[in-house]
C-alpha positions as CSV (number, residue, x, y, z in Angstrom):
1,X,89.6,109.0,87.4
2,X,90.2,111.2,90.2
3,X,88.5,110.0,93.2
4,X,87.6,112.8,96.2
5,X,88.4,112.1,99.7
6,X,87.6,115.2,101.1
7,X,84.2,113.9,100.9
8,X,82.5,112.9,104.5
9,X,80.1,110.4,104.5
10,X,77.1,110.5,107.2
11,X,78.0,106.9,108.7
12,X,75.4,108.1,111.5
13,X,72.7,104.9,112.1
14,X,74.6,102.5,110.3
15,X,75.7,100.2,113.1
16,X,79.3,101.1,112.8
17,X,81.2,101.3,115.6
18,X,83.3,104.5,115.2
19,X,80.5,106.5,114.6
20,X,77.6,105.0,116.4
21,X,79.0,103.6,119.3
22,X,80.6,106.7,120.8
23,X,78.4,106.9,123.7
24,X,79.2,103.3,124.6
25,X,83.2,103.9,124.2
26,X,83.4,107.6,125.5
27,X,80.3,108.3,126.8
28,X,79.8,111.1,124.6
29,X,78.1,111.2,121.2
30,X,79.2,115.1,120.6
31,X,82.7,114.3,119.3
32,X,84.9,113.4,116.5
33,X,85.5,109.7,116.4
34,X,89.6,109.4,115.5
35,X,89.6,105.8,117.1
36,X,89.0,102.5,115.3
37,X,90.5,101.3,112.6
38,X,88.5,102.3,109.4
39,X,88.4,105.0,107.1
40,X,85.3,107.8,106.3
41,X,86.2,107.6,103.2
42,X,83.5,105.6,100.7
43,X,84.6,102.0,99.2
44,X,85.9,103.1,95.6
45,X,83.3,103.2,92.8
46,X,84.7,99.6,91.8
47,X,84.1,97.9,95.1
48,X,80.6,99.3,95.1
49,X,79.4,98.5,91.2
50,X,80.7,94.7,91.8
51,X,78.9,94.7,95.5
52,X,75.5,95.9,93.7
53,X,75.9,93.6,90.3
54,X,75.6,91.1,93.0
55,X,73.1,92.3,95.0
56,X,70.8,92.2,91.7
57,X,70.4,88.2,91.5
58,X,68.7,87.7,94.4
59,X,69.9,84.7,95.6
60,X,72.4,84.7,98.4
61,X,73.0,81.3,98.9
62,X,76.4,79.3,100.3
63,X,79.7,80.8,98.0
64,X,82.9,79.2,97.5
65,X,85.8,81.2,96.7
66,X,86.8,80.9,92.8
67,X,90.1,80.3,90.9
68,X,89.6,84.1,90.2
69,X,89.1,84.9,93.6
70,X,92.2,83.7,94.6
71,X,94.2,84.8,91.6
72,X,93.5,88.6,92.4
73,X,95.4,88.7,95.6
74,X,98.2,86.7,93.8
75,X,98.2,89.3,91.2
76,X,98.0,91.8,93.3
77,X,101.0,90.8,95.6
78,X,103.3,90.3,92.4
79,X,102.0,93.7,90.8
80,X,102.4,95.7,94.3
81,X,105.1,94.1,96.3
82,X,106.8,91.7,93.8
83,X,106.0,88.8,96.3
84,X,104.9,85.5,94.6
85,X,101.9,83.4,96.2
86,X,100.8,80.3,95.5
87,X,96.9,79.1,95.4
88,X,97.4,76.4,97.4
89,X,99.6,78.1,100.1
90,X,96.2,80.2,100.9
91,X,93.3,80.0,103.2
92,X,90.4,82.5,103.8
93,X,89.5,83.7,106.9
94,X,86.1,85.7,108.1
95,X,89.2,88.1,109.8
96,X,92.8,88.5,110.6
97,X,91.8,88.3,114.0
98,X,89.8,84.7,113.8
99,X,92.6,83.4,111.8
100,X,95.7,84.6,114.5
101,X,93.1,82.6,117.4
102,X,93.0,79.9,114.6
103,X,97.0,79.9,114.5
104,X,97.4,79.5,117.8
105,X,95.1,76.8,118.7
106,X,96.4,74.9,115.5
107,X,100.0,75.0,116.3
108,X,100.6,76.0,120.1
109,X,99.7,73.7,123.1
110,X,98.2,75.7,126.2
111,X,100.9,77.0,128.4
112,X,103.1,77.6,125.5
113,X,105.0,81.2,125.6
114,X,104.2,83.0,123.1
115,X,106.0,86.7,122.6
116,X,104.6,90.1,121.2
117,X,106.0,93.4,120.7
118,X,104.7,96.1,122.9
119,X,102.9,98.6,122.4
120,X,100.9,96.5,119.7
121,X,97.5,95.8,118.8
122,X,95.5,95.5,121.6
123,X,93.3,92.3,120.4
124,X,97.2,90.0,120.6
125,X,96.6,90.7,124.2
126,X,93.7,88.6,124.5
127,X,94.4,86.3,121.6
128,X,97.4,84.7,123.7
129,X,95.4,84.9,127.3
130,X,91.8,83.9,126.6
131,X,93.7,80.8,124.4
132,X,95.3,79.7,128.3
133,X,99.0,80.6,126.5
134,X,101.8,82.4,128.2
135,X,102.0,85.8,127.5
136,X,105.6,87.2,127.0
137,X,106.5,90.9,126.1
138,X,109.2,92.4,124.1
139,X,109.0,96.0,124.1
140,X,110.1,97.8,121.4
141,X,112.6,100.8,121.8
142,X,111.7,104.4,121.4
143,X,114.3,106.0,120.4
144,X,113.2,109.8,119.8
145,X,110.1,109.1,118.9
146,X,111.0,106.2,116.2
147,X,110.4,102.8,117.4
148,X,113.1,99.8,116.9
149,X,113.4,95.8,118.0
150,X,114.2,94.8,120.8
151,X,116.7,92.1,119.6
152,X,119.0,91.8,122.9
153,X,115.7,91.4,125.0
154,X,114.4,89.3,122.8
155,X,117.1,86.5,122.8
156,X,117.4,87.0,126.6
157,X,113.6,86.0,127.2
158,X,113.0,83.0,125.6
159,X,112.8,80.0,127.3
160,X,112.4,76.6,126.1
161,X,108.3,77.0,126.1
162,X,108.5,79.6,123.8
163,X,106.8,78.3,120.8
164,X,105.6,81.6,118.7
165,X,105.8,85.2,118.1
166,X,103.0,87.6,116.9
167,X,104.4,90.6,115.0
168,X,102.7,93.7,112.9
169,X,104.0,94.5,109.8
170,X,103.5,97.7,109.4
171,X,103.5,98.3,112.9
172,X,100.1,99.2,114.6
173,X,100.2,101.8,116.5
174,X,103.9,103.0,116.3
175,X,104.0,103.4,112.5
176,X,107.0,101.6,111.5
177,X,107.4,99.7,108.1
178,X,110.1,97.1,109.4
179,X,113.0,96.9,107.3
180,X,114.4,94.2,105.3
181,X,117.5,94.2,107.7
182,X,115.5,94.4,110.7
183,X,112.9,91.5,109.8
184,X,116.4,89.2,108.7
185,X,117.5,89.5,112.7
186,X,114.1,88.4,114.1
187,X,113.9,85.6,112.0
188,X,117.4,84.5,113.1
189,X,116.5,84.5,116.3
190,X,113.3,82.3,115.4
191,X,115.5,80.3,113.5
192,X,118.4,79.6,116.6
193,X,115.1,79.2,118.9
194,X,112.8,77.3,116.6
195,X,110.3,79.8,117.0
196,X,107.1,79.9,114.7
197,X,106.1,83.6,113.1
198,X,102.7,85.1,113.1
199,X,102.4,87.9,111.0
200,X,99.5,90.7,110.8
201,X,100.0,91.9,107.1
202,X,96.8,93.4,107.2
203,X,98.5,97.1,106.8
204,X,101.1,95.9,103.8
205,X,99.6,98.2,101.3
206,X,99.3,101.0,103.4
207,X,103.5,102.7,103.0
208,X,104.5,106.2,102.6
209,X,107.4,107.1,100.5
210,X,110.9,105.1,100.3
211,X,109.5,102.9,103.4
212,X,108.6,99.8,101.3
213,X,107.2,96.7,103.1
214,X,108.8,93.1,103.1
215,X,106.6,89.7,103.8
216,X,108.1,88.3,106.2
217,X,108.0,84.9,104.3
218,X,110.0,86.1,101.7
219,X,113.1,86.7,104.5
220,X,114.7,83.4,104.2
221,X,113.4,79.9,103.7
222,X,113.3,79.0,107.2
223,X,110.7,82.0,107.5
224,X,108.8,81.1,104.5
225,X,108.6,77.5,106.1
226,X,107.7,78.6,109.7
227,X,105.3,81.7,109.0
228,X,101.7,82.4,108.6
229,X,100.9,85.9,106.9
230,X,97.5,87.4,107.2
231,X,96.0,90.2,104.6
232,X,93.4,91.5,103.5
233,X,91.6,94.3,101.2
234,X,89.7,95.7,104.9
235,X,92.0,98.3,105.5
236,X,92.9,99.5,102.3
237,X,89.9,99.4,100.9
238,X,87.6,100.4,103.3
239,X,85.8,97.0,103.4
240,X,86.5,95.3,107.1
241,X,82.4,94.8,107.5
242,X,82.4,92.8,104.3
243,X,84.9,90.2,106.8
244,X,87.1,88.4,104.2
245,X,90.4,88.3,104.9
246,X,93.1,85.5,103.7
247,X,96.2,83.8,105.4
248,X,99.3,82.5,103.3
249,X,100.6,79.2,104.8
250,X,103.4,77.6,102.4
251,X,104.2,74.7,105.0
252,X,102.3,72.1,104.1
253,X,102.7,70.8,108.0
254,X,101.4,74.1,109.4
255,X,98.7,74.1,106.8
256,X,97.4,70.8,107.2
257,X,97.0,71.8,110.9
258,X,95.4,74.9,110.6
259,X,93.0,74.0,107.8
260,X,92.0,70.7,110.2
261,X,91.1,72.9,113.2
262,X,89.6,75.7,110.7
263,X,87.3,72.4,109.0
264,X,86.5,71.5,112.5
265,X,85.5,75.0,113.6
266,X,83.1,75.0,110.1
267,X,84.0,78.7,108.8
268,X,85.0,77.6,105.7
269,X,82.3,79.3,103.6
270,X,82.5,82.4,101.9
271,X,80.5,85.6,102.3
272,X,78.7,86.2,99.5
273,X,79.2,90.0,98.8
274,X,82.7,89.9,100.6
275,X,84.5,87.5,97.9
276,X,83.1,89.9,95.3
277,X,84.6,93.0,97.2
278,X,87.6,91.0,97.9
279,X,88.1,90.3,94.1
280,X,87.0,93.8,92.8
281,X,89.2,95.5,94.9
282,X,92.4,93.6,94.1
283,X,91.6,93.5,90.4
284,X,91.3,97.5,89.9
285,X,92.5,99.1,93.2
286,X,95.6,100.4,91.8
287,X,94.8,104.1,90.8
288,X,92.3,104.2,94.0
289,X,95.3,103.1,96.6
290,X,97.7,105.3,94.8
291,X,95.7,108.5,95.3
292,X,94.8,107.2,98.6
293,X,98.6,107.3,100.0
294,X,99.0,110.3,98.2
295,X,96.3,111.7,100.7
296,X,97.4,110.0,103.5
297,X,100.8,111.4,103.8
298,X,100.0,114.9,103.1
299,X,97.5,114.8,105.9
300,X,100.2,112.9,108.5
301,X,102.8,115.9,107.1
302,X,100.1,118.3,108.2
303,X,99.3,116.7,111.4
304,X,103.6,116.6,112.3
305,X,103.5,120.4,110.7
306,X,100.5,121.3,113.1
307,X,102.0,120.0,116.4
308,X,105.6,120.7,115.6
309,X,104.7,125.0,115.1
310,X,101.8,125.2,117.9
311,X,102.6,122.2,120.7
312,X,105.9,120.9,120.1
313,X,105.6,119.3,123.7
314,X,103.2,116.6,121.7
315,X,106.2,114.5,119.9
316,X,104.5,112.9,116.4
317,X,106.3,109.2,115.6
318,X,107.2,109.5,111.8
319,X,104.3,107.7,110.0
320,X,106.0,104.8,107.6
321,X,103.2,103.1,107.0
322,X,99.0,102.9,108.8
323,X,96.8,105.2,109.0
324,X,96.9,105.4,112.4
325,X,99.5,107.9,114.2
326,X,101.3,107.6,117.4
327,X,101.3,110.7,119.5
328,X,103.3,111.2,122.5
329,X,101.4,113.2,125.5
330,X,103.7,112.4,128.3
331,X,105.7,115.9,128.7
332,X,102.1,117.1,129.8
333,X,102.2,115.1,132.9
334,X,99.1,113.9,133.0
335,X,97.4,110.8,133.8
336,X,96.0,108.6,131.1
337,X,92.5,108.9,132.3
338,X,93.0,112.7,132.5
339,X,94.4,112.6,129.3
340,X,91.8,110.9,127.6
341,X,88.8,113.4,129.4
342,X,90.9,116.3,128.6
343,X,90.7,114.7,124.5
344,X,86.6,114.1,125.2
345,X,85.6,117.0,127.3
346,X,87.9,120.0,126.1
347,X,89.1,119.0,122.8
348,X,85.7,117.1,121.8
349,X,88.1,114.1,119.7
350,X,88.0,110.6,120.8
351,X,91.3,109.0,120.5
352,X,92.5,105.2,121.1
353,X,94.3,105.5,124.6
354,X,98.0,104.8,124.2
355,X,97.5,102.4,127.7
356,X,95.3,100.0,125.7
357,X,98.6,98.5,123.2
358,X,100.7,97.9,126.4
359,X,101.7,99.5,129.4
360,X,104.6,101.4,127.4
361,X,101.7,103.2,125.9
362,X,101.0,105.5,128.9
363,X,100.8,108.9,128.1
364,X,100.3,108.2,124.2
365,X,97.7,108.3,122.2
366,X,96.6,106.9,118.5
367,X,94.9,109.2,116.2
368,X,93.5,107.6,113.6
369,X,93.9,109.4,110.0
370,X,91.8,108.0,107.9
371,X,89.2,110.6,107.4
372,X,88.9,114.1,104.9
373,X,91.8,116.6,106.0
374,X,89.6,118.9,106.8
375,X,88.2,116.7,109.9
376,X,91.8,115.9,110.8
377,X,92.8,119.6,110.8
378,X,89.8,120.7,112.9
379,X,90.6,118.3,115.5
380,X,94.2,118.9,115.8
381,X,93.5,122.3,116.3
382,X,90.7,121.7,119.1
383,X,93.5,119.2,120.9
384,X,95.9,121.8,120.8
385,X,93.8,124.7,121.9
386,X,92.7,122.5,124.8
387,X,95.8,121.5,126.1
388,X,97.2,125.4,126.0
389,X,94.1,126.2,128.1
C-alpha cells in the first residue's frame, strides 16, 4: 500500500498543542507551526482500524497490558534493530517523560548530580531541578555543524555525587544517531565512575541512511545492568496523545525500585485505546515507517538544498536521525528574541528557539519536519526571504 503524506490534515479545534495553542506560545495564530514534537501526518490506516474496532464495544473499563501487548515491541525490536527484550525486563509508562521523573526518584537521592548533554531536550532541564537533584552540564561539541561527546569534559566533571546521566539517543535537537564507538566510551566512563544511564530511545526508529541506532543496553553488560531505555510508538507513529510509552529495565535491583515507586505512585493501568495503538502499530508498522523515512530524508535533503543555494549563512546540522532539524542563525547577529520575532512576524513560521535546550543553543533554532513537503518548502522559503529583507 502506498500511504500519502503529502496529505495535510485540519488539526484546527482539536486541543492539540502545535496547532491550537499558537496564540498562547507565539502570540500569533497566523503562522505555520514547525515546533513540537509531532507529525501532520494521519496515524496509519492500521493504527486507526484497531483504535475504532475498539471503540465499537462500548465499555471502556480498567485494561491491563496483554502477553501480546508486550510481545509486539519485543518483535519489533528483534525485526528492526536486532536487539532482544525480555517481558519481564519491561514496564509501561503513561510517557517517557513520567517514567525519566520516575527514574530518578527511584534510584537517585536529592542532591545527587546528575549530568546531561547540552543542547538537549528541554523537559531534562526540569526533570533534574524540580526533583531537588544537581544539575551538571556536558556540552556537546560542534564541530562544523556536526555535534560530538564531550568525553574529556565529561571525566573532568564528575565528582563523587554524581549518581546518573540522562542521554538522547537519537539526539534531540542536534540530529545525531550516536555511534556504536561513541556510546562504548560513555559507558566506560559510567563504568570507572559507577554512573547509572538514562536513556530517551523514544526517536530509535526514526534513522536516515547508513546511520543505524544502538540501545545503549546492548553496549556492554555493565550497560545492560546499569541502564533504563525508554520507547515508544509516539513518535513514529504519530500517537503521543494515546500516552503509552514502555521502559526496558533488565536489573532486577533497578527494577524492583522503580516498579515500587511506580506501584506507589498508582499509574500502573493501561489506557484503553493506547495499548491497542501501541500493539497495532508494532505488529504492522513496517511498510508505514519505511515509506515514512523515505519522506523524511528527502524533505531534510530539500531543506539542506534550500539554505545551502539561497542563505548559506544559515548552517543545517546533517540530520542522522529525528524529525526535528537543527539550524544555526548565529552569522545573522541577532539576538534570540529578535530571532524568533523575525521567524513570527516576517517569516510567519514558529520555530522551537535554540535557547530553550541549553544555553549553547543561542542563535539556533529547531525546525520540526514532520509535516507534507510542500508546508516545509513554503516555509523555508518565507524564512529565507525574510531574513534577505
Amino acid at each position: 500500500m502506498q500511504y500519502n503524506f503529502d496529505l495535510l490534515p485540519n488539526r484546527k479545534d482539536t486541543n492539540c498543542f502545535k496547532h491550537d495553542a499558537l496564540k498562547t506560545v507565539f502570540n500569533a495564530d497566523d503562522i505555520t507551526p514547525l515546533w513540537v514534537a509531532d507529525m501532520d501526518f494521519e496515524a496509519p490506516d492500521f493504527i486507526r482500524n484497531a483504535v475504532t474496532e475498539r471503540a465499537r464495544h462500548a465499555v471502556y473499563g480498567y485494561t491491563f497490558f496483554s502477553d501480546e501487548f508486550y510481545k509486539s515491541v519485543i518483535d519489533w525490536m528483534y525485526k528492526r534493530h536486532n536487539y532482544t527484550l525480555k517481558t519481564s525486563w519491561l514496564n509501561v509508562t503513561p510517557g517517557v517523560v513520567t517514567g525519566i521523573s520516575v527514574a530518578i526518584m527511584a534510584l537517585t537521592n536529592p542532591g545527587d548530580e546528575i549530568i546531561i548533554q547540552s543542547p538537549v531536550y528541554y523537559p531534562f532541564y526540569d526533570l533534574v531541578t524540580s526533583n531537588n537533584r544537581e544539575l551538571i552540564i556536558n556540552n556537546l561539541c560542534n564541530e562544523s555543524g556536526s555535534y560530538k561527546m564531550d568525553i574529556s569534559h565529561l571525566k573532568s566533571i564528575i565528582t563523587d555525587k554524581t549518581k546518573m546521566i540522562i542521554i538522547s539517543n537519537p539526539h534531540n535537537p542536534v540530529g545525531r544517531v550516536w555511534s556504536e564507538n561513541e556510546l562504548k566510551e560513555l559507558v566506560e566512563v559510567c563504568e570507572q565512575n559507577n554512573i547509572m544511564i538514562i536513556a530517551d530511545e523514544i526517536h530509535c526508529d526514526i534513522t536516515f541512511g547508513s546511520y543505524n541506532y544502538t540501545p545503549i543496553a546492548q553496549i556492554s553488560d555493565y550497560a545492560r545492568e546499569n541502564s533504563i531505555t525508554f520507547i515508544a510508538p509516539s513518535k513514529t507513529f504519530n500517537i503521543a496523545g494515546l500516552s503509552t510509552s514502555i521502559c526496558s529495565i533488565p536489573s532486577e535491583q533497578l527494577r524492583d525500585k522503580f516498579t515500587t515507586l511506580k506501584n506507589r505512585l498508582h499509574f500502573d493501568t493501561g489506557n484503553v485505546f493506547g495499548t491497542v495503538a501501541f500493539e497495532a502499530a508494532y505488529k504492522y508498522g513496517d511498510e508505514w515507517l519505511n515509506q515514512l523515512l523515505d519522506y523524511l530524508q528527502k524533505s531534510a535533503q530539500m531543506v539542506t538544498n534550500m539554505f545551502a543555494e539561497h542563505l548559506p549563512a544559515v548552517k543545517v546540522s546533517s540530520l542522522e536521525g529525528t524529525y526535528l532539524m537543527w539550524l544555526d542563525f548565529s552569522a545573522l547577529n541577532m539576538s534570540d528574541d529578535d530571532l524568533n520575532k523575525l521567524m513570527i512576524d516576517k517569516a510567519k513560521v514558529g520555530l522551537s528557539q535554540g535557547i530553550s535546550f541549553g544555553k549553547n543553543g543561542t542563535g539556533f533554532m529547531r525546525m520540526n519536519i514532520g509535516s507534507p513537503r510542500a508546508v516545509i518548502e513554503d516555509s523555508v522559503k518565507r524564512i529565507i526571504e525574510a531574513i534577505k529583507q
